[in-house]
N, C-alpha and C positions, 0 to 999 in steps of 0.2 A: 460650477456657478460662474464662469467665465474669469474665472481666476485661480492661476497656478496656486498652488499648496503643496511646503514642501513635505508635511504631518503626514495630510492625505494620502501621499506619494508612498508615504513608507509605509502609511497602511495595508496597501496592497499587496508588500511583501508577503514573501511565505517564511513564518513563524512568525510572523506578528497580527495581532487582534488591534483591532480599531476600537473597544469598548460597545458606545451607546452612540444611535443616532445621529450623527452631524458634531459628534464629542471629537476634541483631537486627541486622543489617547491611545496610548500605546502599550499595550500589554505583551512584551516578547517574552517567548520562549519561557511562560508560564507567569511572569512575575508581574508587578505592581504597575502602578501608573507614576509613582515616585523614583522609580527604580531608574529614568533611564538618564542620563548624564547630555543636555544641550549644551555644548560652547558656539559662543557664537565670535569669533577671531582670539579665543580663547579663552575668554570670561563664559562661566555660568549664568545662565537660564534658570529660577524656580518657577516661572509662568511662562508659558508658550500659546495659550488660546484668547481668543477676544472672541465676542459674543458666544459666550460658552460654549467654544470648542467650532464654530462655521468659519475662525478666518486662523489659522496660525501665525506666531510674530516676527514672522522671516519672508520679507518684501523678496521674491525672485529677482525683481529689478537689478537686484546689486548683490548678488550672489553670483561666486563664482565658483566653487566646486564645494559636495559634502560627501564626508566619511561616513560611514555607516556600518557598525558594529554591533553584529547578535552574539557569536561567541568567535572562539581564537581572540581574544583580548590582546594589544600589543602592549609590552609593559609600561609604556609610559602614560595608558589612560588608567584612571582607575576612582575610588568614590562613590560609585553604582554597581548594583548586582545585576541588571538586565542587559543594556545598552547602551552604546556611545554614537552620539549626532553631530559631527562635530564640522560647524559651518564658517566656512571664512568667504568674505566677500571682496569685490574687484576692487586694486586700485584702480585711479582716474587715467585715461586714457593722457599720455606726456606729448602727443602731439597734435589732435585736432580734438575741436569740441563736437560732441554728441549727445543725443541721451534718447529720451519716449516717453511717451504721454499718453494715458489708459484712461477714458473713463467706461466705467461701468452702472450697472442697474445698482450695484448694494456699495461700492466704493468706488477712490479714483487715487492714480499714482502717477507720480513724475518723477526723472529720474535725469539725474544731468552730471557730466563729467568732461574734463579737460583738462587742460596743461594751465597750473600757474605762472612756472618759469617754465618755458618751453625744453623737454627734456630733460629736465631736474624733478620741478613740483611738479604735482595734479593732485585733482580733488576727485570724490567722486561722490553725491548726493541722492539719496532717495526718500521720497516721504509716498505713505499712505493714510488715505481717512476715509470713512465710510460716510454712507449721506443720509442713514438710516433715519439720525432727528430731522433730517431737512424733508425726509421725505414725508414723517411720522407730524409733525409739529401744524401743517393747514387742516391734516381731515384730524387732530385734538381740538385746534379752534372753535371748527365748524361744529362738532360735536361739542363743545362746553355752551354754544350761543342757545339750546336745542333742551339743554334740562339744566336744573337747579342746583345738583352739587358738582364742582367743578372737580377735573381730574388733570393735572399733566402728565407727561412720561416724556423722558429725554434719555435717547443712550446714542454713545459716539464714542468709534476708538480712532488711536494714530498710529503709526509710525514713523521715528525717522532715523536715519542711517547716513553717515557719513564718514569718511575718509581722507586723512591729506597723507599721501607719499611723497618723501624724499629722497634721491639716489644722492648722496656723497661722494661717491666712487664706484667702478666696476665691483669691489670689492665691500663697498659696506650702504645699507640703505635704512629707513628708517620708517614708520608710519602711525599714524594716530588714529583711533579706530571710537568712533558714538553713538550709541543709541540707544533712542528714550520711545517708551512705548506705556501707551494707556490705554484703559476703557472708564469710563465713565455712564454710569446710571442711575438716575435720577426721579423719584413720584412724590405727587404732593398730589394729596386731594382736600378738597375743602365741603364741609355740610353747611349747608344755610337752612336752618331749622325757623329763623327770624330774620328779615333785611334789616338793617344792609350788612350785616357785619357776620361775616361767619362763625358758628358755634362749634364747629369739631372740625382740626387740622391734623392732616397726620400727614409728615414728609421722612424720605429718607434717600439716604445718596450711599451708592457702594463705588468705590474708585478701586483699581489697581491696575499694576503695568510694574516695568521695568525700567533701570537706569544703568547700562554699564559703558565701561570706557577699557581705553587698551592702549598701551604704545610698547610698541611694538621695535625693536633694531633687530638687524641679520648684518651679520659679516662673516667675509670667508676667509678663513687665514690663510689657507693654500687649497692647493687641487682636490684634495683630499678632507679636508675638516671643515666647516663651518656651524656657525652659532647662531641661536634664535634667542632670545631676551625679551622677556615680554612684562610689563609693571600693568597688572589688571585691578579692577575695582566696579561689584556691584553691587548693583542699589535693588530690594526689591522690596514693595508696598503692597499692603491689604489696608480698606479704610471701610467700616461701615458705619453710621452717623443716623440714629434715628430719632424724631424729635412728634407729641403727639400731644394735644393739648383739647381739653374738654372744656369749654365757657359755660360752665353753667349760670353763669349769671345773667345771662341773655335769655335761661329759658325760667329760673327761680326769683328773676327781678333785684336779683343781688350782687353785688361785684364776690368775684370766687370763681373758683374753677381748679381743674387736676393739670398737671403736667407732667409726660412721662417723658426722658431724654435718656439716651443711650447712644454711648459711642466703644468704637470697639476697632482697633488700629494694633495692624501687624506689620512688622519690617525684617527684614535682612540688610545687611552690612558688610561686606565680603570685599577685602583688599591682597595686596600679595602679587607674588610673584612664579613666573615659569621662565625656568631654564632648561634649552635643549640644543644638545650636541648630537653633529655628526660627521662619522670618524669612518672612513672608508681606506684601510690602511694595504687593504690589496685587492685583488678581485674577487677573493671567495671569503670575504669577510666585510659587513655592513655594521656595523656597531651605533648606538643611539645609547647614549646616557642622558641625564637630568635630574635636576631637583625642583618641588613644585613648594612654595607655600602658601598658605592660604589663614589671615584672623577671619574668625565669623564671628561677628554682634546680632546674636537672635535676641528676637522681640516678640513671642509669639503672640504672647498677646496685650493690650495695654487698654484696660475696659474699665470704664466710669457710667453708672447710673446714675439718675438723680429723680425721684418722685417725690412731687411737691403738689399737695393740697391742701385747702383752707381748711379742710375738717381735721388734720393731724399734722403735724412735725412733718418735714423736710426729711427724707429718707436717701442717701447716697452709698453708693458702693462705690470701692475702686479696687483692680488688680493692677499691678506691672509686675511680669515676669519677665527675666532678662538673664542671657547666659552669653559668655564670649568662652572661644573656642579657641584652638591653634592645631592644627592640621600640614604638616611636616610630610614631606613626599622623597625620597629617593627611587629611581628604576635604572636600570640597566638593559638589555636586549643586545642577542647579537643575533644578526641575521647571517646561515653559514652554509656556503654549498658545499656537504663532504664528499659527493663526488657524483660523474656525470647523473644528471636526472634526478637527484636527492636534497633537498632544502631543507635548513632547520632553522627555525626561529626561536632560541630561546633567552628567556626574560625571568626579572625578579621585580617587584614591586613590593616596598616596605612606606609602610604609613605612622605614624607617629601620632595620635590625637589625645588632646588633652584637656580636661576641662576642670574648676573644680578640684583642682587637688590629683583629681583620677586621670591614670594615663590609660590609653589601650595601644600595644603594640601589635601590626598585623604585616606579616610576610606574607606577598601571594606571588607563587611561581608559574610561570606559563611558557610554555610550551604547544608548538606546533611545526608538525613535520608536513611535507609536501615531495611527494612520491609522485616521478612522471615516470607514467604507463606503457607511455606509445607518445607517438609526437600527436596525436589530439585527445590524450584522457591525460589526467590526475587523480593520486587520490592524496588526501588532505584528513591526520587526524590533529585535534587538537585537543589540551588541557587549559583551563583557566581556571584560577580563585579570584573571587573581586569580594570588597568587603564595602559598607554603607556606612558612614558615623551620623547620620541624619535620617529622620522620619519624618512622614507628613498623616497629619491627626486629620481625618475625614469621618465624618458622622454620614456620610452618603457615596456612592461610587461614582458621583459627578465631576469629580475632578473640578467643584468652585471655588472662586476666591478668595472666601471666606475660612481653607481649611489652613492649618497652620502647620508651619516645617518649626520640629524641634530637634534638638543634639541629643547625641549617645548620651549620658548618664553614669552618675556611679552605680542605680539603678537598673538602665534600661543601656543593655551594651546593646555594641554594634551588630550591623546583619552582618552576615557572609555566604555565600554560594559558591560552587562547585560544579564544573558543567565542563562533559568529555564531547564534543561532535569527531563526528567524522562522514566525509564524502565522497562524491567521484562528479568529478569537470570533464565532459568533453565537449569539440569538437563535431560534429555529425555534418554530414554532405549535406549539401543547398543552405549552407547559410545558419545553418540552427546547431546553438547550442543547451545543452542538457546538461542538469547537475542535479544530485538526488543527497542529500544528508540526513541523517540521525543524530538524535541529542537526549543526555541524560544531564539533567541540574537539579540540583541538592540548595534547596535555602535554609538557615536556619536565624533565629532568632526574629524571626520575623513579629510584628506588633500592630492588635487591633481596635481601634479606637472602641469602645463600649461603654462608655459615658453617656447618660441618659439627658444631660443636659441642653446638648446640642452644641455648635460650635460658636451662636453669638450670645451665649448669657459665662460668666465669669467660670473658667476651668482650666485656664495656663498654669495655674500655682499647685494645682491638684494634678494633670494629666498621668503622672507617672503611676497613678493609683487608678487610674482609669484606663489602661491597658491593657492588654492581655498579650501573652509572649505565645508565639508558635513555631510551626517548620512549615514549609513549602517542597514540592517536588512536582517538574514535569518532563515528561519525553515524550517524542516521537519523531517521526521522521518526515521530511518536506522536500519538493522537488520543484525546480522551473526549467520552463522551456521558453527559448527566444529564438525570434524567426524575423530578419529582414532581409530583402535587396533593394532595397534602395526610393522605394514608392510604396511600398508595406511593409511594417512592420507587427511582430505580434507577439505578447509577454502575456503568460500563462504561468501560475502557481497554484499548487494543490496541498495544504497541508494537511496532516494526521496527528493529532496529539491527545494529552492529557493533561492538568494542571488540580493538583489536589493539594488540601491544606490540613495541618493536624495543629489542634490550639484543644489543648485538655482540656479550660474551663467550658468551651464550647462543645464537644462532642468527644466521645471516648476514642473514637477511630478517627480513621483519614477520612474526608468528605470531598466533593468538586469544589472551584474554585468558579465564582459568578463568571469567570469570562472563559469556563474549561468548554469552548465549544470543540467539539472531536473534529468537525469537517470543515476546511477552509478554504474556499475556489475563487481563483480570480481572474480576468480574462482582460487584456486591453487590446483595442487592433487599433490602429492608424492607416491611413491611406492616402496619399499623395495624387490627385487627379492628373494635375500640373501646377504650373507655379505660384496661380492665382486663389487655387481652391484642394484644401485636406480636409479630411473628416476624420473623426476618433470615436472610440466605442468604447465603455469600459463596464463589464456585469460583476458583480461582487457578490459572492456566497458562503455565508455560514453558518453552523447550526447554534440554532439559541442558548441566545443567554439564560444562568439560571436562577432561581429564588426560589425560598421558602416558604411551605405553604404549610401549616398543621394537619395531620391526619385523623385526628380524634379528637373529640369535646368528651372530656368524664366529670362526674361529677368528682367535687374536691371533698377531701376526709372530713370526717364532722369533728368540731372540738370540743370536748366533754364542757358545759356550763356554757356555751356561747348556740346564742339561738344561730341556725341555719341558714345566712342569705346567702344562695349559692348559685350563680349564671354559666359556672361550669367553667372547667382547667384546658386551655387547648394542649394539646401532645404534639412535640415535634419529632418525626424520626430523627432527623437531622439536617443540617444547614444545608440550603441549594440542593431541594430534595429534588425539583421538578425541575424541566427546561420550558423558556418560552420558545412558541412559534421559530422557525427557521426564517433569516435574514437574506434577502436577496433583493438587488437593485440593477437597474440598468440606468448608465451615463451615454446621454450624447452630446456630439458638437460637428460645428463646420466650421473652417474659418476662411473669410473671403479675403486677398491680399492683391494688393495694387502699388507698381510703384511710380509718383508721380514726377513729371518731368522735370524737378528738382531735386531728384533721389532718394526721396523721402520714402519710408514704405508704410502703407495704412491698410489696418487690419480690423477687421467686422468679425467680430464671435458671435455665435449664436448657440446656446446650452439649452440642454434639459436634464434636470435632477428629478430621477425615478422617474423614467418616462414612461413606464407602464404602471404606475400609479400606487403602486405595494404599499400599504399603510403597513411599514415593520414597528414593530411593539417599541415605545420609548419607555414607557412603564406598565407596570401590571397592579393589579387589585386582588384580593381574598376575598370569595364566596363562598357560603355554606346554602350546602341542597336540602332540601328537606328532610331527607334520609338522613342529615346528621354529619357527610362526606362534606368535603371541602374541593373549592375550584378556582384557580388561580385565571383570571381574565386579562390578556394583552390588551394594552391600548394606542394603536398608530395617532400621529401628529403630522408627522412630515407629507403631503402628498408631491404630486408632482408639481417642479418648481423650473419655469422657463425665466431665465438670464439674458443678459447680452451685455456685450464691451466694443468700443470701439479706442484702438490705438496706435498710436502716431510717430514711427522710429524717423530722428531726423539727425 
């Protein structure tokens, strides 16, 4: 949609699932959508998507290289059972100013950096905002002039990103790292039953976004040692606010009427610090130690009703639930070549978390060797444990912002996983490389929200009774091929796997897991005309998602003394019995580039999302045939969607 995404990007990869439709989720190598660890210059991430999942919260503008972690864990990350994302962005350029200016069809970005003190300071600045209410807000007008009950709808996100570097010396440097992100969504509708004054208001607003910060020192004490020091602190919000009022006085000629209000406000609180060394004390020895801490102040949820009518008493609820944490990190890692063509990396990770009285202590050891073959193969086996002290409570697999992150418990302990890969890297003539891996991962304690209530009526203070504890397990094996020289390029992965889940209260055996798609293809080519004009392609295939449908209507047992009202018991074999439809799309683009005779260079995109028009299933429905069988029916949303951006490098 004429705009980089770094989400979408890792989608692509092979062993990772992208979930649902235009969702930015990430499901690697079998595991959750909570599971996977963003830092962004080394502060955590609990929300990464803005308009459910179409924009991720990581501006490219100011990004300047990302890690990315399926298995081989190094010890110093740790926290997440799946994956580590770990994004740092550019300081400002120390000697001349520059920056670009994007606008697009659904957002627009600017980005600007330069020297404060010239060769000392720099800054470097990025903001983005969508134009979705500017664009939404003339054809609501024109529609409100046109009928009687009035409607608005308002939704708009940001970001913004910034950076001040300072060098002290060759030897010691310093930086402060910002950024505050939101979305905002917003309806209010009004009935006019009698003018002028309307009789039935119903509005509500959902906010959330991110607030974190970073400063950052590095000093080198000599050739061989230096130090990272970093004091992080994040902010993260859920707000939902609904407010609904009945005048019935306007229509009974009486002053009176109902008010129903509810608000329902979630937060995180996350301060603390990371410390890392590194210690290169000869040539066949790379050594990385550290200690990480982290308080957490969850708030999962803090929920006030209030129902107030003239015909009865004022009726009010409130929950606040509230837990602080402390989360203790030591690692170690030495990276070691024991002799020509042989590398080992191995690591210790210990966590300390404590809440509540209750401690939980977790040693996880890692390990990874790298065996070269030939001078263009490798093979690479690797061990990791990573373990979770945090869960997120979702009543749906959409990944909104409405679902809530809670802590381990004396109750509900921490996940843990287990996961052995190993591969083969090489080399191959004309430019293309090949790499083929297998993986087997073990989760356990894993936790499913089944709570009938839903996530915005009051259930923070009960959740732990609302769970269900299980395992996880998936394997299989994945491969990519990459192919440039220099005017084409082309990135191809093919995965194979399995993802199955076992939760007793739910099903006696192992079941699939909704995002156990076995086949995964992806295909991107680029193409370089000449200097003025590339084009890029990108097709994505997988097999469907799955859900449960019942197999059989029986009639339910009669109870001796109780007359018969009986519409029949559905039967489930078990969970994620059926697969939907098979997922496939095709992505295009051109981009036309100019540079004008003041150096500037200007760039015209032009995109199309699902160019061949594939309505893939966002959700599905249950039907029963006459015959008494059941049929689960997909539903497409998304059709084909043409974009454009035009931007401004000066």
């Amino acid at each position: 949609m004429s705009s980089p995404d770094v989400v979408k990007k890792l989608q692509g990869l092979s062993g990772v699932a992208g979930g649902t439709e235009l969702i930015s989720g990430l499901y690697v190598h079998g595991g959750n959508n909570d599971e996977n660890l963003f830092l962004l210059d080394g502060t955590p991430l609990y929300q990464v998507n803005h308009a459910g999942g179409l924009f991720s919260a990581f501006n490219t503008d100011i990004i300047k290289n990302i890690d990315f972690y399926k298995s081989g864990f190094p010890a110093r990350y740790g926290g997440r059972l799946s994956s580590v994302v770990d994004v740092r962005t550019n300081d400002g350029d120390m000697k001349e100013y520059h920056g670009s200016f994007t606008l697009g069809l659904l957002e627009g970005r600017i980005q600007f950096e330069g020297p404060i003190v010239k060769n000392r300071t720099s800054f470097n600045v990025a903001m983005r905002r969508t134009w979705m209410d500017l664009l939404t807000a003339p054809a609501i007008a024109i529609m409100n002039t046109s009928r009687r009950n009035k409607q608005n709808v308002r939704y708009a996100f940001h970001d913004i990103n910034a950076k001040v570097t300072h060098v002290f010396s060759e030897k010691s440097r310093a930086d402060i790292s910002l950024y505050s992100g939101n979305d905002l969504f917003k309806f209010r509708h009004k009935e006019y039953l009698f003018d002028p004054e309307p009789t039935n208001i119903d509005k509500f607003n959902l906010q959330w976004g991110n607030f974190t910060a970073s400063a950052n020192w590095k000093y080198i004490f000599s050739h061989n040692m230096f130090a990272n020091i970093t004091g992080v602190y994040t902010h993260n919000r859920s707000r939902f606010d609904y407010l609904s009022e009945e005048r019935l006085g306007y229509i009974e000629g009486t002053k009176g009427g109902i008010v129903k209000e509810q608000n329902n406000h979630s937060t995180i609180n996350d301060f603390g610090y990371r410390m890392e060394f590194d210690y290169r004390p000869n040539s066949w020895n790379h050594i990385r130690f550290g200690s990480n801490y982290m308080r957490h102040l969850f708030v999962p949820q803090n929920y006030y009703s209030k129902y107030d009518s003239t015909s009865q008493d004022e009726l009010t609820e409130k929950v606040d639930s509230r837990y602080k944490s402390n989360e203790f990190t030591l690692y170690a890692e030495d990276e070691m070549t024991l002799c020509k063509g042989v590398k080992l990396n191995g690591g210790l990770h210990y966590t300390l978390f404590g809440i509540s009285g209750t401690k939980y202590h977790s040693i996880e050891p890692r390990a990874a060797i790298n065996l070269r073959l030939c001078d263009k193969a490798s093979l690479k086996v690797s061990y990791t444990e990573m373990s979770q002290f945090m869960h997120q409570l979702s009543a749906t697999y959409l990944n909104l912002p409405t679902d809530y992150w809670v802590p381990s418990t004396a109750r509900i302990t921490p996940m843990k996983a287990r996961q052995y890969a190993v591969g083969v890297y090489t080399q191959l003539p004309y430019n293309i490389r090949w790499s083929v891996e297998g993986f087997y991962k073990t989760m356990d304690n894993l936790i499913e929200y089944d709570g009938n209530s839903g996530m915005l009526n009051p259930m923070a203070d009960r959740w732990e009774e609302e769970v269900r504890t299980g395992k996880g397990k998936a394997y299989g094996m994945e491969t990519d091929i990459r192919y440039s020289n220099g005017k084409t390029s082309v990135d191809a992965s093919y995965t194979l796997s399995w993802s199955k889940r076992f939760f007793p209260d739910f099903h006696s055996s192992w079941y699939p897991d909704k995002f156990d798609n076995r086949h995964r293809f992806s295909v991107n080519i680029g193409h370089k005309f000449n200097e003025r004009i590339d084009v890029y392609a990108s097709w994505n295939y997988h097999s469907g998602n799955r859900m449960t449908i019942p197999t059989q209507l029986v009639d339910a047992p009669v109870i001796p003394g109780v007359e018969k009202v009986n519409e029949g018991m559905m039967i489930y074999e078990m969970p994620n019995n059926v697969s939907l439809p098979a997922y496939h799309r095709l992505d295009l683009g051109i981009n036309f580039r100019k540079t004008t005779k003041r150096g500037f260079e200007r760039i015209w995109n032009i995109s199309l999302y699902n160019a061949y028009c594939r309505m893939n299933p966002l959700y599905a429905t249950v039907q029963q045939n006459p015959d008494g069988t059941f049929v689960g029916k997909a539903h497409g949303v998304f059709p084909i969607i043409p974009s454009f951006s035009y931007t401004l490098k000066f």
